[in-house]
PDB file of the backbone (N, CA, C, O) and the ligand in Angstrom, with CONECT records:
HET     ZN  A 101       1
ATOM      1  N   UNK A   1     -52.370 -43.297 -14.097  1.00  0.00           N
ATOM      2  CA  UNK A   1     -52.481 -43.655 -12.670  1.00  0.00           C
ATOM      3  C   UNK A   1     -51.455 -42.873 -11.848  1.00  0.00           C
ATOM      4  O   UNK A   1     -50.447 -42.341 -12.314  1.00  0.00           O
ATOM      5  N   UNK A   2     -51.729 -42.872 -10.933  1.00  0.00           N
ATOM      6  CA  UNK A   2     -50.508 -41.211  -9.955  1.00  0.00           C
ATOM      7  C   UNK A   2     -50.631 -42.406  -8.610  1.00  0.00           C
ATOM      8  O   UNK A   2     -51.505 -42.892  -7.892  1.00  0.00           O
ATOM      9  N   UNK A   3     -48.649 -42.523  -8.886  1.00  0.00           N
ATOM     10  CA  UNK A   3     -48.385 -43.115  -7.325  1.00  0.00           C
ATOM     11  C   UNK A   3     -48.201 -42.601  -6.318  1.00  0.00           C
ATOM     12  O   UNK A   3     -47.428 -41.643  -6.314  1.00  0.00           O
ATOM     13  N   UNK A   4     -48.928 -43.092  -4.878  1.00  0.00           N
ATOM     14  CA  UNK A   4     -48.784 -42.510  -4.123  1.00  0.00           C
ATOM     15  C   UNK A   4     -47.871 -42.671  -3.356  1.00  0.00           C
ATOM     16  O   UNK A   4     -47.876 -43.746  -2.757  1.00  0.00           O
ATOM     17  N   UNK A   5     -46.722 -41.680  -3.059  1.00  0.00           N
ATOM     18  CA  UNK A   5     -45.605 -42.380  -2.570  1.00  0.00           C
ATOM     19  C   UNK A   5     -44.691 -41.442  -1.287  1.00  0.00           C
ATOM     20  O   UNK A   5     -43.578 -41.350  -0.770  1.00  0.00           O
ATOM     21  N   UNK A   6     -46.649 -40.632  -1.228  1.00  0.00           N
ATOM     22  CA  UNK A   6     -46.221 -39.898   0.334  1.00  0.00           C
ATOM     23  C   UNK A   6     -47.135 -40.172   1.336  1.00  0.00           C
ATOM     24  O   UNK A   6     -48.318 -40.404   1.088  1.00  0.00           O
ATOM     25  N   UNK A   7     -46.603 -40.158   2.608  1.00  0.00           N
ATOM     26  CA  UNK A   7     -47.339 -40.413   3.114  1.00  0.00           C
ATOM     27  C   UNK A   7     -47.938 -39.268   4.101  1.00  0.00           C
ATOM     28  O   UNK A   7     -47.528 -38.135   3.850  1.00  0.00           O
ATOM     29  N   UNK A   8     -48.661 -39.368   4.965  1.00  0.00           N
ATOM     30  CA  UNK A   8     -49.134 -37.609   5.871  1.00  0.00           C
ATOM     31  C   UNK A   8     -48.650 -38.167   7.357  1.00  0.00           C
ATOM     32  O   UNK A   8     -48.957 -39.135   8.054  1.00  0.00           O
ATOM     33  N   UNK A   9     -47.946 -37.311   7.449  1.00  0.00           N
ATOM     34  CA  UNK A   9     -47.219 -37.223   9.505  1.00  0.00           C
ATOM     35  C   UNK A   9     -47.370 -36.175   9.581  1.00  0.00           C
ATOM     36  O   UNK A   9     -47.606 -35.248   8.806  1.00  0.00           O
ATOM     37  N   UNK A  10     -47.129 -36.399  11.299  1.00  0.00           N
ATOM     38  CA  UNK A  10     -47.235 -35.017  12.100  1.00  0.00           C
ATOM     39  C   UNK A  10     -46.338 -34.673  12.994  1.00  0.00           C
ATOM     40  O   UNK A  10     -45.829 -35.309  13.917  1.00  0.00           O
ATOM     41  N   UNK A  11     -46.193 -33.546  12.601  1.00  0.00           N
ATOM     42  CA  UNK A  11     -44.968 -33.018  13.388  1.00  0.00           C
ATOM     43  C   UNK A  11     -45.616 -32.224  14.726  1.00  0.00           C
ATOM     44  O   UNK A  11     -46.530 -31.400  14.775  1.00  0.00           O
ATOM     45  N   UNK A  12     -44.549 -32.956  16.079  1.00  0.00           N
ATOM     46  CA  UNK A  12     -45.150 -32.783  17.382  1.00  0.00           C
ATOM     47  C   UNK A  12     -44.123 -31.464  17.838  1.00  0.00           C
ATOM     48  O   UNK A  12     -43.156 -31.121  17.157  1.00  0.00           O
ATOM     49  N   UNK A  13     -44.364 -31.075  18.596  1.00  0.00           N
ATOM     50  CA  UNK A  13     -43.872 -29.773  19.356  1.00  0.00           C
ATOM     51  C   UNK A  13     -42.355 -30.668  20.667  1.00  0.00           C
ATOM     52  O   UNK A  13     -42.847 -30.796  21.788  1.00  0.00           O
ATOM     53  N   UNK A  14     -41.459 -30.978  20.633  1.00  0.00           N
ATOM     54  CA  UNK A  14     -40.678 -31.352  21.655  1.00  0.00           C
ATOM     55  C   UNK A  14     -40.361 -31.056  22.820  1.00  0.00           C
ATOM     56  O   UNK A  14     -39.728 -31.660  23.686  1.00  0.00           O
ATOM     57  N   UNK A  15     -41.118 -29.539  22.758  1.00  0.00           N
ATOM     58  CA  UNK A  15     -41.079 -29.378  23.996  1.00  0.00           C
ATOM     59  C   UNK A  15     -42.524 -29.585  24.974  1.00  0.00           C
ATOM     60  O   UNK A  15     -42.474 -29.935  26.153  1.00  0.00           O
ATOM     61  N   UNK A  16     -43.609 -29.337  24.339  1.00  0.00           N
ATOM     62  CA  UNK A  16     -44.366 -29.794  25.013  1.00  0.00           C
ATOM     63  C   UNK A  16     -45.682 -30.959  24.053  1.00  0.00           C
ATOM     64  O   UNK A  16     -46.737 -31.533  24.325  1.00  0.00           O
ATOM     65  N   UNK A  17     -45.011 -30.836  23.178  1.00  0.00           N
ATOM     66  CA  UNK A  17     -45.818 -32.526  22.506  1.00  0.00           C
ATOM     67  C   UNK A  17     -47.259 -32.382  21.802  1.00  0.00           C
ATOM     68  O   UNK A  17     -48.049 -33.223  21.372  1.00  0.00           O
ATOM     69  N   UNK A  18     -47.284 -30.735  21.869  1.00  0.00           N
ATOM     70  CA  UNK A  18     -48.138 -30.380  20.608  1.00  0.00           C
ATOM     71  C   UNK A  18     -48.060 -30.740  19.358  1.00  0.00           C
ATOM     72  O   UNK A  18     -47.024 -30.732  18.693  1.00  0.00           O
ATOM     73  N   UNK A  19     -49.378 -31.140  18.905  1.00  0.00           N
ATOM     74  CA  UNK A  19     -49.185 -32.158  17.694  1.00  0.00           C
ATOM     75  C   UNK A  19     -50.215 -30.334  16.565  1.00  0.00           C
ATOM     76  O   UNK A  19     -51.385 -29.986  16.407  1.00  0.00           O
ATOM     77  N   UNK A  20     -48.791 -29.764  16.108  1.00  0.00           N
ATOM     78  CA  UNK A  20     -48.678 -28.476  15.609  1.00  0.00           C
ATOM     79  C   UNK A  20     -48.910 -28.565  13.755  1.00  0.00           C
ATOM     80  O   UNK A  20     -49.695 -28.055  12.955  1.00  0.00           O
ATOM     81  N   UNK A  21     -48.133 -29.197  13.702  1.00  0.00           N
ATOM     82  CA  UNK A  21     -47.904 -29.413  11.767  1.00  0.00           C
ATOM     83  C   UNK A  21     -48.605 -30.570  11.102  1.00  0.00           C
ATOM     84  O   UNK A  21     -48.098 -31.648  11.412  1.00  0.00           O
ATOM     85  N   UNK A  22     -49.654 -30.653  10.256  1.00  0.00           N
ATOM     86  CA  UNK A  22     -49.461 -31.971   8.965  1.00  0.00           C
ATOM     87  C   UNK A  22     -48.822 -31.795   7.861  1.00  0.00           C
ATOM     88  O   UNK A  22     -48.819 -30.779   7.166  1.00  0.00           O
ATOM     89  N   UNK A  23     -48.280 -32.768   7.687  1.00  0.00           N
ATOM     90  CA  UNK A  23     -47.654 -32.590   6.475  1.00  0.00           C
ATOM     91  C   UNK A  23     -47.760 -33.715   5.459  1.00  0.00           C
ATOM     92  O   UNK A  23     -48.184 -34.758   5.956  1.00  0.00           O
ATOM     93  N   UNK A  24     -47.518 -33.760   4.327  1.00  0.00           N
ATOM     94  CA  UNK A  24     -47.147 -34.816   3.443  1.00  0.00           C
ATOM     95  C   UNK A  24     -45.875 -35.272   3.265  1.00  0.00           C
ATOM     96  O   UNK A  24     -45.553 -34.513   2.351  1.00  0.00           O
ATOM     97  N   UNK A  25     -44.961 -35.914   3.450  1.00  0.00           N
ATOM     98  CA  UNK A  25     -43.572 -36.951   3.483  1.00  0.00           C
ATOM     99  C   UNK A  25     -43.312 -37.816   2.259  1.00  0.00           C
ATOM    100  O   UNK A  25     -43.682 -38.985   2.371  1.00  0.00           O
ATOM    101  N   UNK A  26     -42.764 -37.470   1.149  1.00  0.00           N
ATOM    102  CA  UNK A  26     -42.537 -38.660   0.388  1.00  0.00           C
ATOM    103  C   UNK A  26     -41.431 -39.316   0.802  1.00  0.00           C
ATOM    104  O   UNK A  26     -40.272 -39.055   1.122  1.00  0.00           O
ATOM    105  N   UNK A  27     -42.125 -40.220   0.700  1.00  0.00           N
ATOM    106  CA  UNK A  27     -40.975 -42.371   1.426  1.00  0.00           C
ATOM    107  C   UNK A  27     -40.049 -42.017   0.350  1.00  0.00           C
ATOM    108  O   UNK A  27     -38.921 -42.027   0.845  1.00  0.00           O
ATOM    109  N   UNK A  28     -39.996 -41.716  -0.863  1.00  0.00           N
ATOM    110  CA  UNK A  28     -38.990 -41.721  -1.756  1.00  0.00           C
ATOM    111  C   UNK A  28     -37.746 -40.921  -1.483  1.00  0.00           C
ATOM    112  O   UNK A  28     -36.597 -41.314  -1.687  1.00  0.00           O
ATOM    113  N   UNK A  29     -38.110 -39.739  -0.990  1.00  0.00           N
ATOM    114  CA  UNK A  29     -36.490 -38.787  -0.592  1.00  0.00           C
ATOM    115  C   UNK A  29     -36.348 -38.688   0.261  1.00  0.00           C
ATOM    116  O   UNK A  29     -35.208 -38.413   0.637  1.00  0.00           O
ATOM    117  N   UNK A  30     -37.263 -38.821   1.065  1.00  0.00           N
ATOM    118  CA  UNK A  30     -36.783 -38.445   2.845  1.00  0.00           C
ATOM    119  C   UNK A  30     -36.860 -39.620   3.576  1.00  0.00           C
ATOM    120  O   UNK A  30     -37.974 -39.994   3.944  1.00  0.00           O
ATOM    121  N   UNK A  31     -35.630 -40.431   3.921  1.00  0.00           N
ATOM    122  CA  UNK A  31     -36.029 -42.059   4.676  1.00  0.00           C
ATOM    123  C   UNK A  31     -35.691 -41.514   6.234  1.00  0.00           C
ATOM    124  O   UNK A  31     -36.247 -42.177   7.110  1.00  0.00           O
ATOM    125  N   UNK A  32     -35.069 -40.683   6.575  1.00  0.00           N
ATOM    126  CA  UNK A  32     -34.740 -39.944   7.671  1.00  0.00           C
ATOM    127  C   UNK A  32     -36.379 -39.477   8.011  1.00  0.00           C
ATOM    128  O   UNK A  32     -37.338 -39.437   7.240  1.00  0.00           O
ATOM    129  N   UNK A  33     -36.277 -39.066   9.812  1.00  0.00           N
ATOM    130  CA  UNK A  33     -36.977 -38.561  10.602  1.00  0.00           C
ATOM    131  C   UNK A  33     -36.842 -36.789  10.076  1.00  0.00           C
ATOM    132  O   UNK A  33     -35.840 -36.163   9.730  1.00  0.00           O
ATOM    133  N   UNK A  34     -38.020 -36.427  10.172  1.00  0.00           N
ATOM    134  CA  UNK A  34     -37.780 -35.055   9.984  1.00  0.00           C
ATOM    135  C   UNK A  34     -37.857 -34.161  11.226  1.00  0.00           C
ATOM    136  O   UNK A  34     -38.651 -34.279  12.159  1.00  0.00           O
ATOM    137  N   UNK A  35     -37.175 -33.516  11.118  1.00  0.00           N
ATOM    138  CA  UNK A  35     -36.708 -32.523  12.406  1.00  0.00           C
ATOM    139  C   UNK A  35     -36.457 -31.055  11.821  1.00  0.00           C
ATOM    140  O   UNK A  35     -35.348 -30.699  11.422  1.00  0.00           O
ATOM    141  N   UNK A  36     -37.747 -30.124  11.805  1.00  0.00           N
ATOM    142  CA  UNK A  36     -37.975 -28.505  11.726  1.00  0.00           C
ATOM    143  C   UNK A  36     -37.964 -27.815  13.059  1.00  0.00           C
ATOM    144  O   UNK A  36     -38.146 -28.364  14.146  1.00  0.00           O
ATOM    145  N   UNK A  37     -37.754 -26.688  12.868  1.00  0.00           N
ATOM    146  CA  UNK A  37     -37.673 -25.804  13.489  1.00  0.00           C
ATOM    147  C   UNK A  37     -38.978 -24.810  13.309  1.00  0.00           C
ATOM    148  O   UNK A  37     -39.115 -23.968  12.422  1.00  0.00           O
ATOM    149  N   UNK A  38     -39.763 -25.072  14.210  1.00  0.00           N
ATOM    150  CA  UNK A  38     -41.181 -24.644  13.717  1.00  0.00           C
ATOM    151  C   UNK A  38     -42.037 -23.292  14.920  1.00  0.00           C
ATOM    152  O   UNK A  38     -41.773 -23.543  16.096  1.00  0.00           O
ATOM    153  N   UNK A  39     -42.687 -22.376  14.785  1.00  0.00           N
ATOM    154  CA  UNK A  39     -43.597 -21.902  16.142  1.00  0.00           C
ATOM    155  C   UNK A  39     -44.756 -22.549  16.328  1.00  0.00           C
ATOM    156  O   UNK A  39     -45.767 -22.663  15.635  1.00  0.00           O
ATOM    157  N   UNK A  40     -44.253 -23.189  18.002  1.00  0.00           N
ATOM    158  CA  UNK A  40     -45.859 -23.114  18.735  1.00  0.00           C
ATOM    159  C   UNK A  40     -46.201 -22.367  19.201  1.00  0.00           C
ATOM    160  O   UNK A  40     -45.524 -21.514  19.774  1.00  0.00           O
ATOM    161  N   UNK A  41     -47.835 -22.433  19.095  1.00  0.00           N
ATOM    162  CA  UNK A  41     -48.739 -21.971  19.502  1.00  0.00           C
ATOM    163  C   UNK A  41     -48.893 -22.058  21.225  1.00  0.00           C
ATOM    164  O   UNK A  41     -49.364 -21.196  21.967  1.00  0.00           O
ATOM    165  N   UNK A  42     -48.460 -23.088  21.502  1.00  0.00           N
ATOM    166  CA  UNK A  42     -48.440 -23.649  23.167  1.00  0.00           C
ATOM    167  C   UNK A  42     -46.972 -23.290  23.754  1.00  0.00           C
ATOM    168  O   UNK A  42     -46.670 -23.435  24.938  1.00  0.00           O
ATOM    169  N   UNK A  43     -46.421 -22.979  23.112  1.00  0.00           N
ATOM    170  CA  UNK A  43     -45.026 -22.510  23.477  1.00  0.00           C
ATOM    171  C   UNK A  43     -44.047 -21.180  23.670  1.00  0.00           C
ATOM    172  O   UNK A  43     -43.006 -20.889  24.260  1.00  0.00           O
ATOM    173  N   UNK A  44     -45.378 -20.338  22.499  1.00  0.00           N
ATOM    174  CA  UNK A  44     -45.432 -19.050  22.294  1.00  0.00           C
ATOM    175  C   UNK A  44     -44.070 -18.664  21.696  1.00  0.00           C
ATOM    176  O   UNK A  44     -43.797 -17.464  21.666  1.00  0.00           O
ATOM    177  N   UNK A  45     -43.100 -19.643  21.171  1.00  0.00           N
ATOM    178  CA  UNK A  45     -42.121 -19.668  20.685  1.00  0.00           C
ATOM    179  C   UNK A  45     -41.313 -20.733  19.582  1.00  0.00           C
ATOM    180  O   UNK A  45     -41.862 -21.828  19.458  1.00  0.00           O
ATOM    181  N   UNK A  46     -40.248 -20.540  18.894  1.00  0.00           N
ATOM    182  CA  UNK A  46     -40.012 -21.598  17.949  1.00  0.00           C
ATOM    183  C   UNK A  46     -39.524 -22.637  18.436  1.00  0.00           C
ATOM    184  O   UNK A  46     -38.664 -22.454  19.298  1.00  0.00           O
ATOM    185  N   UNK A  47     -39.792 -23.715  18.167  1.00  0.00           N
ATOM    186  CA  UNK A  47     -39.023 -25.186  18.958  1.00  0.00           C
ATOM    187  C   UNK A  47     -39.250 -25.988  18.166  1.00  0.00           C
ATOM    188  O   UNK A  47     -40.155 -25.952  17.332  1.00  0.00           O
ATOM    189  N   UNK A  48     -38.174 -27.114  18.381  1.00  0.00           N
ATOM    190  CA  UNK A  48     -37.853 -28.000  17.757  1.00  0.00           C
ATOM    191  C   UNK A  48     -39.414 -29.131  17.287  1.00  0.00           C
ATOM    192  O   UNK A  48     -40.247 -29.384  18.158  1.00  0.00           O
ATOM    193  N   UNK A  49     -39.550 -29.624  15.984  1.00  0.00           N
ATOM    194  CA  UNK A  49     -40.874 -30.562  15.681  1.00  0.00           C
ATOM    195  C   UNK A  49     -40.039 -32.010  15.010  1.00  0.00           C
ATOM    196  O   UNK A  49     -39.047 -32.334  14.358  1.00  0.00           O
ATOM    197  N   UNK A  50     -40.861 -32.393  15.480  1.00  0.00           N
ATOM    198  CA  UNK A  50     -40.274 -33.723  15.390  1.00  0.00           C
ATOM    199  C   UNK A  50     -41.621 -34.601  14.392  1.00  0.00           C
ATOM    200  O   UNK A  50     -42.773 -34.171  14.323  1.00  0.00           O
ATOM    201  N   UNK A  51     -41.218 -35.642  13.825  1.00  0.00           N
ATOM    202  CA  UNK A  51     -42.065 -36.342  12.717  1.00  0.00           C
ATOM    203  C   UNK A  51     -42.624 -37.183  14.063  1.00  0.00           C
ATOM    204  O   UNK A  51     -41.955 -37.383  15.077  1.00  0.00           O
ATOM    205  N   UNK A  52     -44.039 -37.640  13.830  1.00  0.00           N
ATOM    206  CA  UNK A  52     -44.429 -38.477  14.854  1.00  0.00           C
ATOM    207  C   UNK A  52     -45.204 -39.582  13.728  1.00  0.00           C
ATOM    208  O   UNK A  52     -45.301 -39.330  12.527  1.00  0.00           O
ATOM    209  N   UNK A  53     -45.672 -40.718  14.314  1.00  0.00           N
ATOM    210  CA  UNK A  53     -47.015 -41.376  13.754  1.00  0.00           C
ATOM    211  C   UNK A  53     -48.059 -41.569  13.963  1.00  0.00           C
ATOM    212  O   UNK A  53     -48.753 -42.171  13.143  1.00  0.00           O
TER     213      UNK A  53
HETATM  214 ZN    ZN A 101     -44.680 -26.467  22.215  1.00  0.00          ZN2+
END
């Protein structure tokens, strides 16, 4: 049996709230918000992504 012990968020664009990244999150190592440094597409530049729900 395979636990599932990630879950899928999305990482939004902070500057303008483009919902840019999915990802998978395991609850097990990361209890923190995740915060990358990612390029938008709507931004035409790298900016800060933030974990959303
Ligand atoms: Zn953006």
């Amino acid at each position: 049996m395979v636990k599932s012990s990630s879950r899928k968020i999305i990482l939004v664009c902070e500057v303008c709230l483009a919902r840019n990244y999915f990802v998978n999150k395991s609850t097990l190592t990361q209890k923190q918000r995740l915060e990358i440094k990612k390029f938008c597409n709507s931004c035409n530049q790298h900016t800060l992504h933030k974990e959303t729900r």
